[in-house]
BADRENLO-347871 format. One record per residue (C-alpha): residue number from 1; residue in three letters; x, y, z. Coordinates in nm, 4 decimals. Layout:
+--------+------+----------+----------+----------+
| drendo | voro |        u |        v |        w |
+--------+------+----------+----------+----------+
|    NUM |  ALA |        X |        Y |        Z |
...
+--------+------+----------+----------+----------+
% end
This chain:
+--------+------+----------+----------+----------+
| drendo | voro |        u |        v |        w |
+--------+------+----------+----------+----------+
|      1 |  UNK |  -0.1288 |  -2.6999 |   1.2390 |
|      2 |  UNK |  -0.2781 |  -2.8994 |   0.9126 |
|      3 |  UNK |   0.0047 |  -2.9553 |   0.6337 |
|      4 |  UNK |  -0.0554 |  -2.7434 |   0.3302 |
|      5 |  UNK |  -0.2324 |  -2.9431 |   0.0329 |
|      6 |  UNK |  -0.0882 |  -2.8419 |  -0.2961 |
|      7 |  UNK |  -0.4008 |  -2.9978 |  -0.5106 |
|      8 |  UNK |  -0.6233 |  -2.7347 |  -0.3466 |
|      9 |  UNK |  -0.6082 |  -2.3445 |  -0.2896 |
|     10 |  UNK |  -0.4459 |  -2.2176 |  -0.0276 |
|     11 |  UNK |  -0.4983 |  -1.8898 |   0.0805 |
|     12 |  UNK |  -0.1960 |  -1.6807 |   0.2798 |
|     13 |  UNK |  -0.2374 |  -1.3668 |   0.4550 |
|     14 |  UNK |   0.0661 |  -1.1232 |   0.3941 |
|     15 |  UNK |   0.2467 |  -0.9410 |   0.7064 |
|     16 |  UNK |   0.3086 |  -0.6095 |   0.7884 |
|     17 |  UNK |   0.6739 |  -0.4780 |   0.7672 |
|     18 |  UNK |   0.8667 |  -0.1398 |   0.7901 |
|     19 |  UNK |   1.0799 |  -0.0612 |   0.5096 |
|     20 |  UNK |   1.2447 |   0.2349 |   0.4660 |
|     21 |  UNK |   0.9428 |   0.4806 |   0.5607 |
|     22 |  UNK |   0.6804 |   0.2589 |   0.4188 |
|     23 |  UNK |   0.4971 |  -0.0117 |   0.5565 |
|     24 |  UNK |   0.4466 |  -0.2877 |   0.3268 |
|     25 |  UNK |   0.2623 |  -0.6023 |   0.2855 |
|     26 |  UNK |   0.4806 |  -0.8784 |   0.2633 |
|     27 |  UNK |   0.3692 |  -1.2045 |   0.0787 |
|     28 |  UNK |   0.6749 |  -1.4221 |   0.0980 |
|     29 |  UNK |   0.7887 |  -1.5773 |   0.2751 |
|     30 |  UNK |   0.5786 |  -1.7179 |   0.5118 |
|     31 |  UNK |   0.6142 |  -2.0054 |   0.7891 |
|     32 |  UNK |   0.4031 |  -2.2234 |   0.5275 |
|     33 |  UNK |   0.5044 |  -2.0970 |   0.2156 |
|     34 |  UNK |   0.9185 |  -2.0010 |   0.1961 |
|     35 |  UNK |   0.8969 |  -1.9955 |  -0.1783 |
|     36 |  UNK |   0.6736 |  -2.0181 |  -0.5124 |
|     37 |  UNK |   0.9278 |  -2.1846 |  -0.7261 |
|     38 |  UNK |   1.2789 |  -1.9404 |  -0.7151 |
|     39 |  UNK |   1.0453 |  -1.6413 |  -0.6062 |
|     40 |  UNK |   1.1367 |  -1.6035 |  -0.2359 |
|     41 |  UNK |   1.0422 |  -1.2306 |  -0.1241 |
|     42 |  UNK |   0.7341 |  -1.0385 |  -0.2199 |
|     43 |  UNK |   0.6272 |  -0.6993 |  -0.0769 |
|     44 |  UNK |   0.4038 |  -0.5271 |  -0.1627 |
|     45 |  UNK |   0.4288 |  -0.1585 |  -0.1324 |
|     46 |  UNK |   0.1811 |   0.1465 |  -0.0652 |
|     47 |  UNK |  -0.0192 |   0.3469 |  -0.1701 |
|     48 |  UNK |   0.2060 |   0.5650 |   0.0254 |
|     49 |  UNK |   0.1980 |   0.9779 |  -0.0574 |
|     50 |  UNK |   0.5615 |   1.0559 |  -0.1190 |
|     51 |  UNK |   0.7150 |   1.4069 |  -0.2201 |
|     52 |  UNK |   1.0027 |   1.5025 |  -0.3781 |
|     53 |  UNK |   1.2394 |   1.4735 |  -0.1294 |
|     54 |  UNK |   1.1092 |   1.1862 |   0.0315 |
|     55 |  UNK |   0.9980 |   0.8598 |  -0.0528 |
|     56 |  UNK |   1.1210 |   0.4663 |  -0.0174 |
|     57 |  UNK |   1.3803 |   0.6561 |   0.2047 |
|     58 |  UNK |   1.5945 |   0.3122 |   0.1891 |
|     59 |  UNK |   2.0449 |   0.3968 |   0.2046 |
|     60 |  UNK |   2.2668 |   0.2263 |   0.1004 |
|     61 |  UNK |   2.2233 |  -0.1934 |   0.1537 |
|     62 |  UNK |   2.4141 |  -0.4786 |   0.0727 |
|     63 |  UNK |   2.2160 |  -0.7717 |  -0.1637 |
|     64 |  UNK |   2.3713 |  -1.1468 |  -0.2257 |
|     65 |  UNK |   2.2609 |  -1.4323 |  -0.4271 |
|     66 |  UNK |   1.9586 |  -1.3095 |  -0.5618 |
|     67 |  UNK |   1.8003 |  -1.0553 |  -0.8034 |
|     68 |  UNK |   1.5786 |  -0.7848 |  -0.6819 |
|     69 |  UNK |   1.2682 |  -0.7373 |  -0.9240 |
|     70 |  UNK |   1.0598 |  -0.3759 |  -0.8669 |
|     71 |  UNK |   0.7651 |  -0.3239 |  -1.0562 |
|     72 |  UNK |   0.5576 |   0.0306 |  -0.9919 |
|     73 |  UNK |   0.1980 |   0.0864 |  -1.0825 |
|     74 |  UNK |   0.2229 |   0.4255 |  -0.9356 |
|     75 |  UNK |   0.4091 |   0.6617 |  -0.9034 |
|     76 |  UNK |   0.8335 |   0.7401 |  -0.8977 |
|     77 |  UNK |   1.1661 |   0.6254 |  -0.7283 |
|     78 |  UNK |   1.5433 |   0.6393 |  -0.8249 |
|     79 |  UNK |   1.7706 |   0.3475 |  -0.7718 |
|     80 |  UNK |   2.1130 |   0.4326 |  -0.6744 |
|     81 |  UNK |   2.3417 |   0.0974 |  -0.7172 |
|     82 |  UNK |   2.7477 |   0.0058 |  -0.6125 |
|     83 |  UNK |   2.7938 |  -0.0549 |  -1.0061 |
|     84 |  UNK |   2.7222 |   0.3253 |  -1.0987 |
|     85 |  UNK |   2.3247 |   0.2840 |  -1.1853 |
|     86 |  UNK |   2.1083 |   0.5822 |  -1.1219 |
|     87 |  UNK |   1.8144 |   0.5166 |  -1.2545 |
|     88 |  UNK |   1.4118 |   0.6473 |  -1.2070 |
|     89 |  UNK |   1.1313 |   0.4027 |  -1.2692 |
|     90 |  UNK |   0.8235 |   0.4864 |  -1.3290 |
|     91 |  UNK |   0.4638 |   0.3230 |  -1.3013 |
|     92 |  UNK |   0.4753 |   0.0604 |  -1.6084 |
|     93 |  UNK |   0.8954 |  -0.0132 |  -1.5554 |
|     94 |  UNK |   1.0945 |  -0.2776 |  -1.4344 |
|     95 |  UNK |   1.4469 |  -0.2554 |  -1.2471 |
|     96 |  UNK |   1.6162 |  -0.5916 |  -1.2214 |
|     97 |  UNK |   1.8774 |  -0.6007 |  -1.0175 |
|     98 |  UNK |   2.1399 |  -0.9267 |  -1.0207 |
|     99 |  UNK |   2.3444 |  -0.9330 |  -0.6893 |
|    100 |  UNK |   2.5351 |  -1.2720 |  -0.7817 |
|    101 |  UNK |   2.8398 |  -1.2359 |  -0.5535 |
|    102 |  UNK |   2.7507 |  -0.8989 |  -0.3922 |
|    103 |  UNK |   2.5694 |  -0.5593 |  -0.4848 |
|    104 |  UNK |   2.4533 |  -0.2381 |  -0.2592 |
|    105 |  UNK |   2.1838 |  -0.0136 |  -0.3823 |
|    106 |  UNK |   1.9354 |   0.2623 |  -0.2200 |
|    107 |  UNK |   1.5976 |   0.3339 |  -0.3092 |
|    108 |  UNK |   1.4938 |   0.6984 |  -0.2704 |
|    109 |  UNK |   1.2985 |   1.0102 |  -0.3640 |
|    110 |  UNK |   1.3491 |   1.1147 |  -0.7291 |
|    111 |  UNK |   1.3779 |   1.5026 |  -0.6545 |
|    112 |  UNK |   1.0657 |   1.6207 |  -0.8641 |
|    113 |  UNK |   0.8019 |   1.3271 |  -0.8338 |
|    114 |  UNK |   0.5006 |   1.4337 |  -0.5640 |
|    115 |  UNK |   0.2432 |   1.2090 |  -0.5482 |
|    116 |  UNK |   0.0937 |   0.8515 |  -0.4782 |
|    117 |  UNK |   0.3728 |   0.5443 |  -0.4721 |
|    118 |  UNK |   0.2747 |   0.1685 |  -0.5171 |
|    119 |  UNK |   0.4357 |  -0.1250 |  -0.6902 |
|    120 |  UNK |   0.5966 |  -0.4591 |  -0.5530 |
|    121 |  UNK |   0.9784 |  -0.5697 |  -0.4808 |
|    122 |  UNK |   1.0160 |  -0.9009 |  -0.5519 |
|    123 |  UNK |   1.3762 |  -1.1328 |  -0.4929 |
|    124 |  UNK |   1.4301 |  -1.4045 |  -0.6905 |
|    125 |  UNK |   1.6701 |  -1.7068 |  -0.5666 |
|    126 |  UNK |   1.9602 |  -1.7446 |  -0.7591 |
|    127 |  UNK |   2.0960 |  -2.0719 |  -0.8845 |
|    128 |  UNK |   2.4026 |  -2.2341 |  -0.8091 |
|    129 |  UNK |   2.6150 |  -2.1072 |  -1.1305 |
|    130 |  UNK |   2.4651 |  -1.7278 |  -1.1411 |
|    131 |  UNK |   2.4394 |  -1.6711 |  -0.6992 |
|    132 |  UNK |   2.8527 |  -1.6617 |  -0.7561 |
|    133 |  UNK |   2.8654 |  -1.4233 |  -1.0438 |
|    134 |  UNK |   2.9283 |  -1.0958 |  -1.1322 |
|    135 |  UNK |   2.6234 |  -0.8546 |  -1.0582 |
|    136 |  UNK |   2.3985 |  -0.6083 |  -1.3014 |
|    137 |  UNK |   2.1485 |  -0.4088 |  -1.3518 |
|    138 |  UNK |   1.8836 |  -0.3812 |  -1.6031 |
|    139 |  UNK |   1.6241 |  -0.1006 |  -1.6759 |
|    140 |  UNK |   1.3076 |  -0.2292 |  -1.9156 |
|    141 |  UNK |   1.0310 |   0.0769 |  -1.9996 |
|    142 |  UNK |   0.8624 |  -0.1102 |  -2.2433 |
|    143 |  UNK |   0.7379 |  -0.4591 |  -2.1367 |
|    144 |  UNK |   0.5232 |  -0.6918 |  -2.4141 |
|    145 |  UNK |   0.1325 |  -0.7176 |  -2.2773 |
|    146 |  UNK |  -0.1513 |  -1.0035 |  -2.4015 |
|    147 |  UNK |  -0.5062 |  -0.9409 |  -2.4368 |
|    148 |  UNK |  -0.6588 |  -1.1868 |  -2.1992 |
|    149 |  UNK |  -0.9968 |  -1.1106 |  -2.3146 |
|    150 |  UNK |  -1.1249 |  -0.9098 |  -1.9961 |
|    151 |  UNK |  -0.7718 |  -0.8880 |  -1.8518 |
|    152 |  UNK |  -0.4675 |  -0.7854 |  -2.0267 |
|    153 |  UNK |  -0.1294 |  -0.8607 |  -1.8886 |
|    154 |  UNK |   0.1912 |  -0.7621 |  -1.8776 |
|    155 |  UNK |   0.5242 |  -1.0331 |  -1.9039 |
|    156 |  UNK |   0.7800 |  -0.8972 |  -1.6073 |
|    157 |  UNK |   0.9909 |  -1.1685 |  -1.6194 |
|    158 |  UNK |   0.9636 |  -1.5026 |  -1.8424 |
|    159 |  UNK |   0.7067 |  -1.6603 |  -2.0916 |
|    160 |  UNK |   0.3703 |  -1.6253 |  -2.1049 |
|    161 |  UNK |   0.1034 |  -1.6889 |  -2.3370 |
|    162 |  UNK |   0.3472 |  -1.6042 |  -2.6492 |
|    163 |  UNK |   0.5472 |  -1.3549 |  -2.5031 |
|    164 |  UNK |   0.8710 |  -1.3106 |  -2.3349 |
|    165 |  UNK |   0.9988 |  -1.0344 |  -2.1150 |
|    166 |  UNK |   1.3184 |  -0.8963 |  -2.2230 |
|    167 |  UNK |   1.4444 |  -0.9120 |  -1.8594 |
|    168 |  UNK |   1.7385 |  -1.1695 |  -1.7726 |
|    169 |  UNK |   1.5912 |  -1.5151 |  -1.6486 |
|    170 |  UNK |   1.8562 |  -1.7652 |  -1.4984 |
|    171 |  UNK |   1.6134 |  -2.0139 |  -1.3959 |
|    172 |  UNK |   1.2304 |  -2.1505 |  -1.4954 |
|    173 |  UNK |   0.9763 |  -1.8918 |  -1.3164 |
|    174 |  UNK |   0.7169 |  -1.6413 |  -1.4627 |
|    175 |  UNK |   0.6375 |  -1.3393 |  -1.3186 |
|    176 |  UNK |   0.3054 |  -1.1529 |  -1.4817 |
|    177 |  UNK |   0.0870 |  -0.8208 |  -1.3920 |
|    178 |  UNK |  -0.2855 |  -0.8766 |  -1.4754 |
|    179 |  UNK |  -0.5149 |  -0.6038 |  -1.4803 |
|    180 |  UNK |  -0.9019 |  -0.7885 |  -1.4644 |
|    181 |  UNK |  -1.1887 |  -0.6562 |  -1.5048 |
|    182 |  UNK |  -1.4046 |  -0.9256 |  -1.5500 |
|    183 |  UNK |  -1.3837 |  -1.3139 |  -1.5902 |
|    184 |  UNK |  -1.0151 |  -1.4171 |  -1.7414 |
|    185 |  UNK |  -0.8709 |  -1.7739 |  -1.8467 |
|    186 |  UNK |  -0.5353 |  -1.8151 |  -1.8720 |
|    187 |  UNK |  -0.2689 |  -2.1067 |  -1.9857 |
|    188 |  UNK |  -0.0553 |  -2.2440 |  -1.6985 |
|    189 |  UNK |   0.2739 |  -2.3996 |  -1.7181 |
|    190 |  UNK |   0.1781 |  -2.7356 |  -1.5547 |
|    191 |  UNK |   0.5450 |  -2.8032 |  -1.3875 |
|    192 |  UNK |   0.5098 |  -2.4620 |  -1.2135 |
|    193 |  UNK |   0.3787 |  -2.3619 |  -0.8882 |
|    194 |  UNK |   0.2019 |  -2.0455 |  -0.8908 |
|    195 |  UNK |   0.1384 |  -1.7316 |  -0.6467 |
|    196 |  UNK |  -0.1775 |  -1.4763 |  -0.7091 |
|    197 |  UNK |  -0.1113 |  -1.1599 |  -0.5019 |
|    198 |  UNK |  -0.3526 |  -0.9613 |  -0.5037 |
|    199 |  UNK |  -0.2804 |  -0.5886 |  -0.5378 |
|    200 |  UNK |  -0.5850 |  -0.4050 |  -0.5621 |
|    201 |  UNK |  -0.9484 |  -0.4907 |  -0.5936 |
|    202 |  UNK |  -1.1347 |  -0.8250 |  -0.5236 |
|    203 |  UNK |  -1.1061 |  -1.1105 |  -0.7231 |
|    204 |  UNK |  -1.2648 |  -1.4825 |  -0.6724 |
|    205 |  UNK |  -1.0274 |  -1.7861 |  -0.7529 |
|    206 |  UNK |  -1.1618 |  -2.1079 |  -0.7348 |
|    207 |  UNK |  -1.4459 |  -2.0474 |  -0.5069 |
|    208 |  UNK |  -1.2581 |  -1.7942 |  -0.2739 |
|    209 |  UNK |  -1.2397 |  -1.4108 |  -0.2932 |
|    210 |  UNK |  -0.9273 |  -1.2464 |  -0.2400 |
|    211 |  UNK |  -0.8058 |  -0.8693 |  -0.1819 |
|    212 |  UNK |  -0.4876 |  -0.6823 |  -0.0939 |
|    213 |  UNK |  -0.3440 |  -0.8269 |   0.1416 |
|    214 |  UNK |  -0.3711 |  -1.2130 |   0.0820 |
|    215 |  UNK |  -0.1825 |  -1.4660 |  -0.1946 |
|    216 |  UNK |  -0.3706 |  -1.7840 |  -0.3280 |
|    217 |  UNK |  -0.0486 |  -2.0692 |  -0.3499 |
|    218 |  UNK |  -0.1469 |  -2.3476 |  -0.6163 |
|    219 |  UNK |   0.0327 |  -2.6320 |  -0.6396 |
|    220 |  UNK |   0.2230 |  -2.7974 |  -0.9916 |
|    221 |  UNK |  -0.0335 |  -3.0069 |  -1.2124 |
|    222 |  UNK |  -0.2883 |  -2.7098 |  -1.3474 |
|    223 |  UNK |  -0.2954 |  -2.5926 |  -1.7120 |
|    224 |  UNK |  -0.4896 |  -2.3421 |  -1.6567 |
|    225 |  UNK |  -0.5945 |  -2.0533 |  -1.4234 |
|    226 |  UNK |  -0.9775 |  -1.8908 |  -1.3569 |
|    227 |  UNK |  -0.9555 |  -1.5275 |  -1.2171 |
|    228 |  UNK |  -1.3477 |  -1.3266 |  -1.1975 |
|    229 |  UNK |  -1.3185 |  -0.9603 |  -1.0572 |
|    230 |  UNK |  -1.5550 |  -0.8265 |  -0.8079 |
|    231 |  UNK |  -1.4029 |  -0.4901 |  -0.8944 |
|    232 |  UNK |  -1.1589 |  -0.3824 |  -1.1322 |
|    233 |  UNK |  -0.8258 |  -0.5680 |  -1.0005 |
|    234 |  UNK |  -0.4661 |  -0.5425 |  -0.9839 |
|    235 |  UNK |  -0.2541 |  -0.9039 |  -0.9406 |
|    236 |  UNK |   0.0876 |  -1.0122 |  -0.9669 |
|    237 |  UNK |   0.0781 |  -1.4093 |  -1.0747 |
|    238 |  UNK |   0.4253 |  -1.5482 |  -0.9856 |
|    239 |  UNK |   0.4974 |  -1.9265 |  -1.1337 |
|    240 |  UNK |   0.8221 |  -2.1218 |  -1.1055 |
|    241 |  UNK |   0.9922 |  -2.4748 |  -1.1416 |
|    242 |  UNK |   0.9591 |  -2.6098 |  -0.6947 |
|    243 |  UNK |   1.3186 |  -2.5422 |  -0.5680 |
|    244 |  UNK |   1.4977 |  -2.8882 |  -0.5264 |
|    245 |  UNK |   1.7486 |  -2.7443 |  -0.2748 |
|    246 |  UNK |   1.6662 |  -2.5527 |   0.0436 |
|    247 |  UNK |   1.7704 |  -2.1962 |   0.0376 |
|    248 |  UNK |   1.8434 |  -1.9870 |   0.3772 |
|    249 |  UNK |   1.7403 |  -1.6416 |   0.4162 |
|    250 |  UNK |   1.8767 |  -1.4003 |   0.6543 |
|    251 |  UNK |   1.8590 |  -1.0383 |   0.6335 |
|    252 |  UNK |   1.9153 |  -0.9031 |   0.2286 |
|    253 |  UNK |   2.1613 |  -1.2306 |   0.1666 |
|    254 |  UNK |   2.0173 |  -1.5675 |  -0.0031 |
|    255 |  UNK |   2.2355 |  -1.8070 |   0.0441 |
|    256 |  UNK |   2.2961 |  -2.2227 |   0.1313 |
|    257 |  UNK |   2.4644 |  -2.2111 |   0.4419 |
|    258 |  UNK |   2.5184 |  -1.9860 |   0.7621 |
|    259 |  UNK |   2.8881 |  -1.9604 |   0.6535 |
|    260 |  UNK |   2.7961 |  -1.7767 |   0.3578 |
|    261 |  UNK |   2.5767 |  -1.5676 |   0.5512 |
|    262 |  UNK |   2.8397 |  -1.5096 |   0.8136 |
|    263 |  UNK |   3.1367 |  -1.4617 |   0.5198 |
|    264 |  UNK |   2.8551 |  -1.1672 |   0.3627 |
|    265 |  UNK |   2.7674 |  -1.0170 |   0.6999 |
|    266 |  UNK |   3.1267 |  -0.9664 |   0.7857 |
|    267 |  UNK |   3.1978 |  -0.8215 |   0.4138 |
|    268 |  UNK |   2.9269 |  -0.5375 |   0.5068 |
|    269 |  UNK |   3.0491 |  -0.4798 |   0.8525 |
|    270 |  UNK |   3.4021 |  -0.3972 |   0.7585 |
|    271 |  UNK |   3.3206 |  -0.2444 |   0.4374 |
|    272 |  UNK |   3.6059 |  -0.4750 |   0.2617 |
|    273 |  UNK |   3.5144 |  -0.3942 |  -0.1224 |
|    274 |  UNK |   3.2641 |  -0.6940 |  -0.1503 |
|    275 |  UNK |   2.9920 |  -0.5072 |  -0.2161 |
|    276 |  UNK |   3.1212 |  -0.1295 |  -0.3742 |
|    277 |  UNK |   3.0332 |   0.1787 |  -0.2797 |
|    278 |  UNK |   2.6555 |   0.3706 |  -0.3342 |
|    279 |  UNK |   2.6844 |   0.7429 |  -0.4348 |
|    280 |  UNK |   2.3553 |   0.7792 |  -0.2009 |
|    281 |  UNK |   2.2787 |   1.1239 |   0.0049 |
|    282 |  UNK |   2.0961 |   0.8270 |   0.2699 |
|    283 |  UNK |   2.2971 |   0.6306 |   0.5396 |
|    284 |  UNK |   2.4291 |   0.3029 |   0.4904 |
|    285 |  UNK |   2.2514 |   0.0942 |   0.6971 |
|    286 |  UNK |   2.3889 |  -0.1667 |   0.9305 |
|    287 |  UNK |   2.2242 |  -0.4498 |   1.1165 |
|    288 |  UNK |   2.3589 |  -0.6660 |   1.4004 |
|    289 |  UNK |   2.5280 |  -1.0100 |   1.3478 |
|    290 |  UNK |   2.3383 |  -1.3165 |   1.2914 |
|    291 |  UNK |   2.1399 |  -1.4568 |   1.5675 |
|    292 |  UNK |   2.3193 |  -1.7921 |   1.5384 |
|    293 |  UNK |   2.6616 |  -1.6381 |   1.5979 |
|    294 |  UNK |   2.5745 |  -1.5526 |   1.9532 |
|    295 |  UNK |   2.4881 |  -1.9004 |   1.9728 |
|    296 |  UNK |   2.7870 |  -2.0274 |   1.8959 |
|    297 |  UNK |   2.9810 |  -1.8040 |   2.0638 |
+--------+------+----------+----------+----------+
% end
């Protein structure tokens, strides 16, 4: 397999996954591409039909040293959290979540919403100082847009172009949703490394189209970014500072080492306190021990 080459495009095709009752399209990570700066997970979700009483469908889970970012362009859910949250976004709203130490949540039906559900969960890696803290939750209805001449944008989490999200930021990234409907320029941060998922539409960057279903990875060094829509489009641009430490994923726990993973699995299997209580109608749902423990044993 060729090495990736950061001064050119690269273009990623997303995976399938099952979560909860949806199948979603999951950007990150990927064999070639673990991160895009602290942005480790994407998945992109729908459009799924979901009814009142049944929807994302996902109990009661445990979360670790990262923040969970959901973004909807359609539709409902309600967010049920171990720190009392109950909470319904709606297309155009942001729930950040901030495990730091531990957190649980579910993510389920909202009880009167019937229709058409899609939007994006996103994790972001924590940093040494906040992956040990205490955890939150944020709700943010009202996001600040730019006028990107045929695009217009709206600031999830960071800077850009002028404008800062109101969300809590622990380390360098940008998160962005730009809706183009014909040729856009935007500014880049030139440190960053960016993602372009693409969540409805067609769009052409640097030579190549791209629909749902594929990210474009570009490397640190570029001021500036080129989108032109084949069709009215839908993309989430992720940018962030390159990690300088390796992070290890396994299951919903970012972490540093398998000891931490092991020390957060083992929390979750015997229910110790670590990560609360959900007040969810769903099962809590339990996984089996790490591979690597059998391995050891």
């Amino acid at each position: 397999m060729d090495e990736p080459n950061d001064d050119m495009l690269e273009v990623l095709s997303s995976h399938h996954a099952q979560v909860g009752s949806l199948t979603v399209r999951r950007a990150l990570p990927q064999r070639r591409r673990r991160t895009v700066g602290a942005w480790c997970f994407a998945d992109h979700m729908g459009p799924a039909d979901v009814t009142e009483g049944s929807g994302l469908d996902i109990g009661p889970h445990p979360h670790a040293g990262l923040q969970t970012v959901t973004w909807l362009i359609d539709g409902q859910a309600l967010h049920r959290d171990s720190l009392g949250s109950e909470q319904v976004i709606s297309s155009g709203e942001l729930n950040l979540m901030t495990a730091g130490r531990g957190v649980s949540h579910a993510e389920e039906a909202t009880g009167h919403y019937r229709g058409t559900l899609q939007g994006i969960q996103l994790w972001i890696a924590q940093d040494d100082a906040s992956r040990v803290g205490s955890p939150g939750f944020e709700h943010h209805g009202d996001l600040p847009r730019v006028d990107l001449g045929e695009a217009s944008a709206t600031v999830l989490m960071g800077d850009f172009n002028g404008a800062r999200s109101p969300a809590r930021r622990d380390s360098e990234l940008v998160g962005v949703d730009v809706r183009v409907m014909g040729i856009s320029q935007m500014a880049l941060e030139p440190t960053f490394e960016y993602g372009v998922i693409v969540l409805e539409g067609l769009i052409e960057l640097e030579g190549q189209d791209l629909g749902p279903g594929t990210m474009g990875y570009l490397g640190p060094g570029r001021d500036e970014l080129l989108l032109r829509a084949r069709q009215p489009s839908t993309v989430i641009v992720l940018g962030g500072v390159p990690l300088e430490h390796e992070i290890f994923m396994w299951w919903n726990f970012v972490a540093r080492t398998h000891a931490e993973i092991d020390a957060a699995y083992d929390s979750w299997r015997d229910n110790d306190g670590r990560f609360g209580q959900v007040d969810s109608p769903l099962a809590r749902i339990e996984t089996v021990a790490p591979y690597w423990q059998s391995r050891e044993s």
